[in-house]
PDB file of N, CA, C and O in Angstrom:
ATOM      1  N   UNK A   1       0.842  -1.182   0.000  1.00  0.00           N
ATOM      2  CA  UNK A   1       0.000   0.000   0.000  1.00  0.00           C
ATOM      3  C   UNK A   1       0.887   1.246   0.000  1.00  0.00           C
ATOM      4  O   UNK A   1       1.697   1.336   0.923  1.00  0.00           O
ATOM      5  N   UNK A   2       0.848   2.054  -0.762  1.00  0.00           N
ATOM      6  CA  UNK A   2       1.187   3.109  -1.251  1.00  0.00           C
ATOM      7  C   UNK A   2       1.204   3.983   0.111  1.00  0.00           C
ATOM      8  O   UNK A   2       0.277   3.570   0.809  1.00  0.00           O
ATOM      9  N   UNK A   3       1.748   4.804   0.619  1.00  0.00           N
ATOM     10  CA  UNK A   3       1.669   6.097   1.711  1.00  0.00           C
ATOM     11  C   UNK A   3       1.008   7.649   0.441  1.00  0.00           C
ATOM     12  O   UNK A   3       1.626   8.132  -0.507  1.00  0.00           O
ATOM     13  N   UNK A   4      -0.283   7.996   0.924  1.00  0.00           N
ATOM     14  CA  UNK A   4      -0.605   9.367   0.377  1.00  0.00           C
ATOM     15  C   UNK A   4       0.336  10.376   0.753  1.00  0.00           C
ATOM     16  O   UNK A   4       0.396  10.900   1.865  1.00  0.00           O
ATOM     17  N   UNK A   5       1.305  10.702  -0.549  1.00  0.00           N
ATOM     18  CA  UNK A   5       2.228  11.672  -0.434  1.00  0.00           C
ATOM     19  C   UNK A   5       1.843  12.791  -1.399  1.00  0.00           C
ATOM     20  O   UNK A   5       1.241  12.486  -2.428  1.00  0.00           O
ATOM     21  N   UNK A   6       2.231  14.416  -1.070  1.00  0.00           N
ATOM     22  CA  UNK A   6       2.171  15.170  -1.793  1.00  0.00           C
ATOM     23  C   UNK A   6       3.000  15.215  -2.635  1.00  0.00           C
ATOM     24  O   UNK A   6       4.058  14.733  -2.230  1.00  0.00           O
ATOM     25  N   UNK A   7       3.058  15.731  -4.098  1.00  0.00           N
ATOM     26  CA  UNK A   7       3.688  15.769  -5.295  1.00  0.00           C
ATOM     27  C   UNK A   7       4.091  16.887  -5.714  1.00  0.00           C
ATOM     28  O   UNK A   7       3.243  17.777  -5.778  1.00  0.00           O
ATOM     29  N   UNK A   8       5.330  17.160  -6.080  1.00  0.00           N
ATOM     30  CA  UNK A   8       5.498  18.499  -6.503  1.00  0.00           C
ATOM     31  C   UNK A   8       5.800  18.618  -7.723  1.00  0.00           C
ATOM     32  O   UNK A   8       5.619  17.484  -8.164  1.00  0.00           O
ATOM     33  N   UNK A   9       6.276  19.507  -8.875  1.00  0.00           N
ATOM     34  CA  UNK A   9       7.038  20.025  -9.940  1.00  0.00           C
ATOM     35  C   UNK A   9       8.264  20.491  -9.073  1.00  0.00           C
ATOM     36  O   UNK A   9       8.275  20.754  -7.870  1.00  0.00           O
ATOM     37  N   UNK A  10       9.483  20.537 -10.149  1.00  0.00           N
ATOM     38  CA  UNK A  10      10.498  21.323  -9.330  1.00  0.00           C
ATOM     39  C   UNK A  10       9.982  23.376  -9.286  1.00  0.00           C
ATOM     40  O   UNK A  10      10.460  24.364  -8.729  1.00  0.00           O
ATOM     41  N   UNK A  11       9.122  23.188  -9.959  1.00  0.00           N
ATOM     42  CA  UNK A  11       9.233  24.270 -10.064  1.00  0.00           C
ATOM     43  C   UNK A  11       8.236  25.388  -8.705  1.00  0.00           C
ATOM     44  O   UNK A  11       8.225  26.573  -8.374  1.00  0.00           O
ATOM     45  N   UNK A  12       7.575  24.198  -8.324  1.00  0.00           N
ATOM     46  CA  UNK A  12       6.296  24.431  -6.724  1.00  0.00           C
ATOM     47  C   UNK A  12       7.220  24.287  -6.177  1.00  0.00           C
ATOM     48  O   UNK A  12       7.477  25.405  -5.731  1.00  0.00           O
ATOM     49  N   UNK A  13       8.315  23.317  -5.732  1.00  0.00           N
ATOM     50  CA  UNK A  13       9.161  23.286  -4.761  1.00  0.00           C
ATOM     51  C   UNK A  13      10.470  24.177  -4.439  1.00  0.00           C
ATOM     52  O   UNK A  13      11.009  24.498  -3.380  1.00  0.00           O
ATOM     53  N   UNK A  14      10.712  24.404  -5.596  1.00  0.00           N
ATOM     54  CA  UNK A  14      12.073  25.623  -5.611  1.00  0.00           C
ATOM     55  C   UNK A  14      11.514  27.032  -5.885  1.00  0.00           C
ATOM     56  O   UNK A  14      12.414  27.868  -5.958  1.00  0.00           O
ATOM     57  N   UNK A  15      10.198  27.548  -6.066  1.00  0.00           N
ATOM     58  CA  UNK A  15       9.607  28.178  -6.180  1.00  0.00           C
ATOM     59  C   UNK A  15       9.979  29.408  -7.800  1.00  0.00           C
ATOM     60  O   UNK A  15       9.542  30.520  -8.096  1.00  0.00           O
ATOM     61  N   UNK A  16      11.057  28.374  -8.542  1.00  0.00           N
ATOM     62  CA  UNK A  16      11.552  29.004  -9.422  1.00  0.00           C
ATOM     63  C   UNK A  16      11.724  27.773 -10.369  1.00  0.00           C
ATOM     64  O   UNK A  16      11.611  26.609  -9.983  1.00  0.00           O
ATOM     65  N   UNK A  17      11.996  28.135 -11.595  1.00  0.00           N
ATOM     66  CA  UNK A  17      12.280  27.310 -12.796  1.00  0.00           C
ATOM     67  C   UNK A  17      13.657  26.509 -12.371  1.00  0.00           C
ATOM     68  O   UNK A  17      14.457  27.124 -11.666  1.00  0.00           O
ATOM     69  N   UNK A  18      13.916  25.364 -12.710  1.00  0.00           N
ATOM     70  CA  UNK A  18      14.667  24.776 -12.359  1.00  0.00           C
ATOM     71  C   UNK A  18      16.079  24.625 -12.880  1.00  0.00           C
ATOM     72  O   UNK A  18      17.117  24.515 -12.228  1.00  0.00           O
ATOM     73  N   UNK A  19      15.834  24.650 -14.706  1.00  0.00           N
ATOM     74  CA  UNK A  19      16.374  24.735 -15.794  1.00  0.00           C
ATOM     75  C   UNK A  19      16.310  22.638 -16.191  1.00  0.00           C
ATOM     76  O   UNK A  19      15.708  21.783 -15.541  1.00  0.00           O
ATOM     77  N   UNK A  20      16.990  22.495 -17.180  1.00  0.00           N
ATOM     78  CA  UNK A  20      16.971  20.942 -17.607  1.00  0.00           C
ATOM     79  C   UNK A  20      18.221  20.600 -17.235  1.00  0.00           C
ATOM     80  O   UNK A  20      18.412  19.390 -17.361  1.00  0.00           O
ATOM     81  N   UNK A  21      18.756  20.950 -16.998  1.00  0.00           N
ATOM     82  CA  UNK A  21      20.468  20.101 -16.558  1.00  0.00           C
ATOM     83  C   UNK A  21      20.512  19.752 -14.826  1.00  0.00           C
ATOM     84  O   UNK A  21      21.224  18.984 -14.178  1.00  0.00           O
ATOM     85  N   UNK A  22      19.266  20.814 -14.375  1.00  0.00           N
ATOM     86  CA  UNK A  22      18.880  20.089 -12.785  1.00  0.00           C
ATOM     87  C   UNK A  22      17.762  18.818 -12.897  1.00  0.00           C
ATOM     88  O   UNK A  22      17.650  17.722 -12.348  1.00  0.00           O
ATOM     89  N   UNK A  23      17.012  19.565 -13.896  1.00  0.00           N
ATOM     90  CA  UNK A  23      15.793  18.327 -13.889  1.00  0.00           C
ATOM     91  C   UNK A  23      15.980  17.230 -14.640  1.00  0.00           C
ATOM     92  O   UNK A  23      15.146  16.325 -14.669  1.00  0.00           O
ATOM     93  N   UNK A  24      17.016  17.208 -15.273  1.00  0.00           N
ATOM     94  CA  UNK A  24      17.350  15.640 -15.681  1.00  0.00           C
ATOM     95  C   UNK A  24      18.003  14.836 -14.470  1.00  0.00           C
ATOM     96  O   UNK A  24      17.775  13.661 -14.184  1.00  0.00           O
ATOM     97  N   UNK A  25      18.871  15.726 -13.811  1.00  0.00           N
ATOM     98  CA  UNK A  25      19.477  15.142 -12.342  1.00  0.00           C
ATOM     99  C   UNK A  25      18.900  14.412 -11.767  1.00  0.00           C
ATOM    100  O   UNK A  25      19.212  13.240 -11.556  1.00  0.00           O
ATOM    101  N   UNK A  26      17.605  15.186 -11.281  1.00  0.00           N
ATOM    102  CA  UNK A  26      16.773  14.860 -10.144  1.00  0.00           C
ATOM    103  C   UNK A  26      15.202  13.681 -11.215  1.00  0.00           C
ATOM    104  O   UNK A  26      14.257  13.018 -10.788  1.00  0.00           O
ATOM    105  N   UNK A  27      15.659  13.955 -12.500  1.00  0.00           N
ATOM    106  CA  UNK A  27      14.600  12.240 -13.037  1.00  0.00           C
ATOM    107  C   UNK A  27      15.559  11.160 -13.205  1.00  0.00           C
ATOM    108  O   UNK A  27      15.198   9.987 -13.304  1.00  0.00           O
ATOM    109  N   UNK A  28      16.680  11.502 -13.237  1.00  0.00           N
ATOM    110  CA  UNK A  28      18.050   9.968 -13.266  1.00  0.00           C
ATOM    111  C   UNK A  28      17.711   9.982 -12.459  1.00  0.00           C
ATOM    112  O   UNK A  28      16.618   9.428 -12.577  1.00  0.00           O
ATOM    113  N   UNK A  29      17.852  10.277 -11.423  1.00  0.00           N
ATOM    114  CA  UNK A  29      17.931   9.983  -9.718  1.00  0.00           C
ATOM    115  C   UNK A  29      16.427   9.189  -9.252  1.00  0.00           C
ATOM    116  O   UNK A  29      16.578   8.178  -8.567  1.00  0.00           O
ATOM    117  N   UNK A  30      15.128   9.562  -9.561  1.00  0.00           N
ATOM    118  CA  UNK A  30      14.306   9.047  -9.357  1.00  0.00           C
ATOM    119  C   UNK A  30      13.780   7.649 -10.097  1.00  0.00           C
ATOM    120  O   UNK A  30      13.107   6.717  -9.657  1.00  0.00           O
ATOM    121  N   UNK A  31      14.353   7.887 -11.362  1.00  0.00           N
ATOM    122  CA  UNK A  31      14.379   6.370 -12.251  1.00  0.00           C
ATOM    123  C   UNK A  31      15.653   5.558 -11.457  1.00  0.00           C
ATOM    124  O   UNK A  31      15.634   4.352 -11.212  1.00  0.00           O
ATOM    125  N   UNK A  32      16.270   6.076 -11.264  1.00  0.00           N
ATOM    126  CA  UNK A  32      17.608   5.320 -10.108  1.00  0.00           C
ATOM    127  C   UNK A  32      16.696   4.341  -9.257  1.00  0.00           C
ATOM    128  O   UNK A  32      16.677   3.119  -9.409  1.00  0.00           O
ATOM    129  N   UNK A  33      16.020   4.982  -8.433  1.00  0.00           N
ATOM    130  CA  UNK A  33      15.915   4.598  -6.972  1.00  0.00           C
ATOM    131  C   UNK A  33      14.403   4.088  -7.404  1.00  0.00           C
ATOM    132  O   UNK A  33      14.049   3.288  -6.538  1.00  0.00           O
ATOM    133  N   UNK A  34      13.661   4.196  -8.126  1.00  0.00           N
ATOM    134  CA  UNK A  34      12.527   3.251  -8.629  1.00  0.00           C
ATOM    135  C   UNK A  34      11.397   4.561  -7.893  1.00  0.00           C
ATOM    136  O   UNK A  34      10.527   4.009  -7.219  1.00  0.00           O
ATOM    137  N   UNK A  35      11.292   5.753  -7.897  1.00  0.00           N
ATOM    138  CA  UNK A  35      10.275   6.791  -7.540  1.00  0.00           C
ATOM    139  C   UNK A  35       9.548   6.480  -8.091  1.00  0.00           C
ATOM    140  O   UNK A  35       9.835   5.858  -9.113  1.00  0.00           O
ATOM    141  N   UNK A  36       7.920   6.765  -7.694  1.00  0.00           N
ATOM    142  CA  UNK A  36       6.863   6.912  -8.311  1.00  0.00           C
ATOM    143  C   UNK A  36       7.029   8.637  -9.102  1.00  0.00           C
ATOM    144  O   UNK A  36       7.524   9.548  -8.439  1.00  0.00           O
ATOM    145  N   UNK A  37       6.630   8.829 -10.301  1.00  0.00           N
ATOM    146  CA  UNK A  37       6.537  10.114 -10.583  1.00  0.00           C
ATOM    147  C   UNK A  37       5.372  10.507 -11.255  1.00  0.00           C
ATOM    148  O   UNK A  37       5.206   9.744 -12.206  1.00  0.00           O
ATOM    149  N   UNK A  38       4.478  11.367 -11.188  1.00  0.00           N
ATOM    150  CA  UNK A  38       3.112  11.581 -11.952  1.00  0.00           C
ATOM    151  C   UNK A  38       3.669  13.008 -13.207  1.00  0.00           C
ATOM    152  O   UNK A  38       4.485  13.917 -13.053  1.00  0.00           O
ATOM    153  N   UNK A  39       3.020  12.732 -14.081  1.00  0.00           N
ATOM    154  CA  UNK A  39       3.113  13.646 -15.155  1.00  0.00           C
ATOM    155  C   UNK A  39       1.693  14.386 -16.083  1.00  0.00           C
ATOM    156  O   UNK A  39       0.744  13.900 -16.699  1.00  0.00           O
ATOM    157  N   UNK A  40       2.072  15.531 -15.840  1.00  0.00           N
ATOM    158  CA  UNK A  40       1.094  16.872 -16.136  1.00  0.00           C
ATOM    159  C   UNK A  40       1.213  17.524 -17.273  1.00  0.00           C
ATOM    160  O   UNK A  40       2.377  17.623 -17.661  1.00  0.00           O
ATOM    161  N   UNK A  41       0.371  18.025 -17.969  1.00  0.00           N
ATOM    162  CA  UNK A  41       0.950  18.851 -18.944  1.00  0.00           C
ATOM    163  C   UNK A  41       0.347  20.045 -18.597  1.00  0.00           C
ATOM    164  O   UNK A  41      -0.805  20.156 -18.177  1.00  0.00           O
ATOM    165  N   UNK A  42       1.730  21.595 -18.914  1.00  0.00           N
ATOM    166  CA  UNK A  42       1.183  22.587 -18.731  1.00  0.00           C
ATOM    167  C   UNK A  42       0.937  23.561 -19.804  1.00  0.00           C
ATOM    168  O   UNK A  42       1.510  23.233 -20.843  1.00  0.00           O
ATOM    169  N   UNK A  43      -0.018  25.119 -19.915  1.00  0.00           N
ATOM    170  CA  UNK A  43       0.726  25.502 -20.550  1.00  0.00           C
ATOM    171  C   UNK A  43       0.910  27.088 -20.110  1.00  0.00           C
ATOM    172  O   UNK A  43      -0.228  27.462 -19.826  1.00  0.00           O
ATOM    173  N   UNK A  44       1.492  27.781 -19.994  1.00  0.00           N
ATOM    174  CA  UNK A  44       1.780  29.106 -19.799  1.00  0.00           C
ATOM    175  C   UNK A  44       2.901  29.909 -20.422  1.00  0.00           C
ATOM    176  O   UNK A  44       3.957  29.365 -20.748  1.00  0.00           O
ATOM    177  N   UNK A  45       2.701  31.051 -20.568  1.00  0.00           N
ATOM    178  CA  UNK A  45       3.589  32.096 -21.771  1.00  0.00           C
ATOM    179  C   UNK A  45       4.995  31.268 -21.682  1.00  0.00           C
ATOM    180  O   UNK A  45       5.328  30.882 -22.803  1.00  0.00           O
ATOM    181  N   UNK A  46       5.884  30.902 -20.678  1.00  0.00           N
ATOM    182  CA  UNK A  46       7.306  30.419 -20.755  1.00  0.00           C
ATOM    183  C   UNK A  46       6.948  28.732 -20.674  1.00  0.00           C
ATOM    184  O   UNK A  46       7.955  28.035 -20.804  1.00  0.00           O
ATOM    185  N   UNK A  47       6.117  28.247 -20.549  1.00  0.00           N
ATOM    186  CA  UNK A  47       6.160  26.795 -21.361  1.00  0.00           C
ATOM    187  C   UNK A  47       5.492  25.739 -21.457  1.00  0.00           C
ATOM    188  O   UNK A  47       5.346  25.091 -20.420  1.00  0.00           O
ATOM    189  N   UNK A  48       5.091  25.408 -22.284  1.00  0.00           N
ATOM    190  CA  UNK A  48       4.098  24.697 -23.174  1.00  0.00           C
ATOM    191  C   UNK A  48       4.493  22.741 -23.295  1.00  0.00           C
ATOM    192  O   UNK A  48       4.883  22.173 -24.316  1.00  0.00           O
ATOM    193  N   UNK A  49       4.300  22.254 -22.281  1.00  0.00           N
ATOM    194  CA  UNK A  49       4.317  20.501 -22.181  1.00  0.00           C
ATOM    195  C   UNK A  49       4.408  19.832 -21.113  1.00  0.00           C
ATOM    196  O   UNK A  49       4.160  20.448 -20.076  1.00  0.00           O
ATOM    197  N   UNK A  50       4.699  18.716 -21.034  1.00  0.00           N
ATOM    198  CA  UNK A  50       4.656  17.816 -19.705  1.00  0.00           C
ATOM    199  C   UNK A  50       5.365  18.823 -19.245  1.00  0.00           C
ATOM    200  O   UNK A  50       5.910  19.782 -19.790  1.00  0.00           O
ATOM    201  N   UNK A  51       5.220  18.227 -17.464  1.00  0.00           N
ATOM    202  CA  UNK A  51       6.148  18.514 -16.674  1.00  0.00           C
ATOM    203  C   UNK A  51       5.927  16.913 -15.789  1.00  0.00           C
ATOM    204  O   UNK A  51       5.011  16.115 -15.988  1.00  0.00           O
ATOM    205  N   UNK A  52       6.992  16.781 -14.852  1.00  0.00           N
ATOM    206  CA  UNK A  52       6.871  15.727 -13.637  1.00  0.00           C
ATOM    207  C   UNK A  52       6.814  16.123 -12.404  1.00  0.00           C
ATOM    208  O   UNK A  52       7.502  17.061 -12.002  1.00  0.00           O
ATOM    209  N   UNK A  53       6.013  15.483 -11.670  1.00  0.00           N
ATOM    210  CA  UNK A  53       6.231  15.897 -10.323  1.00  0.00           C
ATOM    211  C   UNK A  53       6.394  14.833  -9.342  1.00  0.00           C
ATOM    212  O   UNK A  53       5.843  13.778  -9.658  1.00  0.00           O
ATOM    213  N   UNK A  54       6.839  14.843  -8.545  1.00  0.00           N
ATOM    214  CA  UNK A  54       7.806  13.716  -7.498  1.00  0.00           C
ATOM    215  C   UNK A  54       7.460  13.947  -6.089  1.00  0.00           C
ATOM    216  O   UNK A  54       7.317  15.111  -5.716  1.00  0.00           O
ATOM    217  N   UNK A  55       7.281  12.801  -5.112  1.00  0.00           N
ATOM    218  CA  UNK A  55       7.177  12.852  -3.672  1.00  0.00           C
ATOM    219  C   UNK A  55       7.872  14.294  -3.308  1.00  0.00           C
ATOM    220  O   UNK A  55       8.933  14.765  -3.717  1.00  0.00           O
ATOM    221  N   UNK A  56       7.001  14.775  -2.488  1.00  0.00           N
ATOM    222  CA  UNK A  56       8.134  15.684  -1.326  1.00  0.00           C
ATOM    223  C   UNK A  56       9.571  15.163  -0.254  1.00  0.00           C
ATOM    224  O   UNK A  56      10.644  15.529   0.225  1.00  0.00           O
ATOM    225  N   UNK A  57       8.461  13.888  -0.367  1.00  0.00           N
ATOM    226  CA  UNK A  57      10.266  13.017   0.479  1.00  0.00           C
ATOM    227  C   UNK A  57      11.297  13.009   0.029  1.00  0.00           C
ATOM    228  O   UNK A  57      12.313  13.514   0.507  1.00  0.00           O
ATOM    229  N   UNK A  58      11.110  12.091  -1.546  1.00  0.00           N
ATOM    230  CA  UNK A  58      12.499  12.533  -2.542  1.00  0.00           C
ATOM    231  C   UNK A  58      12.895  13.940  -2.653  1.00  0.00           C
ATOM    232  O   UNK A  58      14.049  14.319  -2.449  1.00  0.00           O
ATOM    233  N   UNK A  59      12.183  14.504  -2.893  1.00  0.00           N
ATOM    234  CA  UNK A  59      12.379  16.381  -3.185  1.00  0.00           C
ATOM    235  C   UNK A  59      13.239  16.790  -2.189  1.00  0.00           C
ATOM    236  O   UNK A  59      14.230  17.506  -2.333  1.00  0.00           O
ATOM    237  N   UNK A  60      12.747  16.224  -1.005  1.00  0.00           N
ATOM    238  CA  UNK A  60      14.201  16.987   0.299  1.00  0.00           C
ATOM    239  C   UNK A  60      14.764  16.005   0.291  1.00  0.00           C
ATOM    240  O   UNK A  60      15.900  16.246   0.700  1.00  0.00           O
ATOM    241  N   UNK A  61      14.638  14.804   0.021  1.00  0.00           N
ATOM    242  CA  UNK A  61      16.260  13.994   0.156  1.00  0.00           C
ATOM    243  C   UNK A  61      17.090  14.614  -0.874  1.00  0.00           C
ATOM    244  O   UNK A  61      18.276  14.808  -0.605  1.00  0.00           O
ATOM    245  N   UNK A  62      16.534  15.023  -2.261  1.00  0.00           N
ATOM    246  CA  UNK A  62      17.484  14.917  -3.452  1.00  0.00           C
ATOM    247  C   UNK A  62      18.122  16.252  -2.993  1.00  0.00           C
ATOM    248  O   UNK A  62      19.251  16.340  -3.474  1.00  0.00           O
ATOM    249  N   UNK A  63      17.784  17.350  -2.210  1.00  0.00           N
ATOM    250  CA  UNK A  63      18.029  18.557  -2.110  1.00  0.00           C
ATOM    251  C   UNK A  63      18.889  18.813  -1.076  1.00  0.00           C
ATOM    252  O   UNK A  63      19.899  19.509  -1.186  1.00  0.00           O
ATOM    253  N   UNK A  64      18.397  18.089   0.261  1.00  0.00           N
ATOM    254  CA  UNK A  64      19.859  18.077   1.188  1.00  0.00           C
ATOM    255  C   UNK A  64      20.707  17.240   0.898  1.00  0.00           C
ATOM    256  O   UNK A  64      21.423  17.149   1.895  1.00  0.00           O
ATOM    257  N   UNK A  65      21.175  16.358  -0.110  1.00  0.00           N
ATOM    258  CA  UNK A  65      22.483  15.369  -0.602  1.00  0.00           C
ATOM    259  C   UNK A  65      22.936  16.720  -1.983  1.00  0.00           C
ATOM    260  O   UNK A  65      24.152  16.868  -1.858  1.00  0.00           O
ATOM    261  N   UNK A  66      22.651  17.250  -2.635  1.00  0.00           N
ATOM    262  CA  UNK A  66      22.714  18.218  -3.242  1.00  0.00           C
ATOM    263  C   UNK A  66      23.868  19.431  -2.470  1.00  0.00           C
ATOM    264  O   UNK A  66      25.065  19.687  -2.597  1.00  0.00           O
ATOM    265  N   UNK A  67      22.440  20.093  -1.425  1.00  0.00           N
ATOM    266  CA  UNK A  67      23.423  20.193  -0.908  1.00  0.00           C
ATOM    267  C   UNK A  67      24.761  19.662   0.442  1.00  0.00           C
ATOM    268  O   UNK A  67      25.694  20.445   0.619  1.00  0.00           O
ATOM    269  N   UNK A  68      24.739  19.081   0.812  1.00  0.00           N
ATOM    270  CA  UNK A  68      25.996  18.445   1.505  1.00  0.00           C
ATOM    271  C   UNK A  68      27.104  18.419   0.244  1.00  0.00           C
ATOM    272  O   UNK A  68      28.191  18.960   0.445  1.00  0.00           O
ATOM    273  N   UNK A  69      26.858  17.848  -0.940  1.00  0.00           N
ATOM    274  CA  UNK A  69      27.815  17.853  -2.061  1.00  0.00           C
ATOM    275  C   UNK A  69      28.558  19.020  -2.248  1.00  0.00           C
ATOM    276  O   UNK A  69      29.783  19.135  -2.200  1.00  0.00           O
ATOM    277  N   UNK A  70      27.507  20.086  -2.517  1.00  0.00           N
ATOM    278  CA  UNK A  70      28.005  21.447  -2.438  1.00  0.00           C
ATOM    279  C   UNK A  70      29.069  21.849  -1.704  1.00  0.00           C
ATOM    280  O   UNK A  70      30.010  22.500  -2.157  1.00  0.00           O
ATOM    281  N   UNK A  71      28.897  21.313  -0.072  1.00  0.00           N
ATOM    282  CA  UNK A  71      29.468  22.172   0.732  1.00  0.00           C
ATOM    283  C   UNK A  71      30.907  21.294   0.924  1.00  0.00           C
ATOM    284  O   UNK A  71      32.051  21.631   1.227  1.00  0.00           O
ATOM    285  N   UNK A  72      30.317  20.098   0.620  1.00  0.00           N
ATOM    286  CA  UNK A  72      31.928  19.018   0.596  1.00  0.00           C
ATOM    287  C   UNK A  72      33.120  20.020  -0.879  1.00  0.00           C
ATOM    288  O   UNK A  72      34.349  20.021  -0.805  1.00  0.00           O
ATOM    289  N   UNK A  73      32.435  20.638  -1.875  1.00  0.00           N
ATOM    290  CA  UNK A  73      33.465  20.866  -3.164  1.00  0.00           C
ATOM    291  C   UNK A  73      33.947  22.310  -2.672  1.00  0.00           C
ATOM    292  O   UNK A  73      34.242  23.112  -3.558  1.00  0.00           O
ATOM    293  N   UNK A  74      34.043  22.670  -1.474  1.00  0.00           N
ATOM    294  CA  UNK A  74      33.927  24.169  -1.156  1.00  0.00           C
ATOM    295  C   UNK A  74      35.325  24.632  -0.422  1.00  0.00           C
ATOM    296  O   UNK A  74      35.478  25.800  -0.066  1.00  0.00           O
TER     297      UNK A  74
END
C-alpha cells in the first residue's frame, strides 16, 4: 500500500524554474531509486508541455544530498 504523499514540480518546490540540466538530475535519480513520478501537462507564456512531479520526500532527500555535495566541493 502506497503512503498518500504530496507531489510536486520542481518548479512548486524551488519556487523558481529549475532549468533541464537540474531536472534531468533529479529524473536519473528518481528512475535510479525506482520513484513513483506523476506527469502533467502545462501551458503558460514560458512553457508549453509535460512537466513531472515527485514525492516531497524525494524532493528533500534529493536537495539536502545536493546540498551536503556542495558544501563538501567548497
Amino acid at each position: 500500500m502506497e503512503i498518500n504523499q504530496n507531489y510536486y514540480s520542481l518548479y512548486e518546490y524551488l519556487g523558481k524554474a529549475a532549468g533541464s540540466e537540474l531536472g534531468l538530475r533529479v529524473a536519473q535519480r528518481a528512475k535510479a531509486e525506482n520513484i513513483r513520478v506523476t506527469s502533467h501537462q502545462v501551458s503558460n507564456p514560458k512553457y508549453k508541455g509535460p512537466i513531472l512531479k515527485y514525492p516531497k520526500a524525494f524532493l528533500d532527500s534529493f536537495f539536502a544530498d545536493e546540498y551536503i555535495s556542495q558544501l563538501n566541493n567548497i
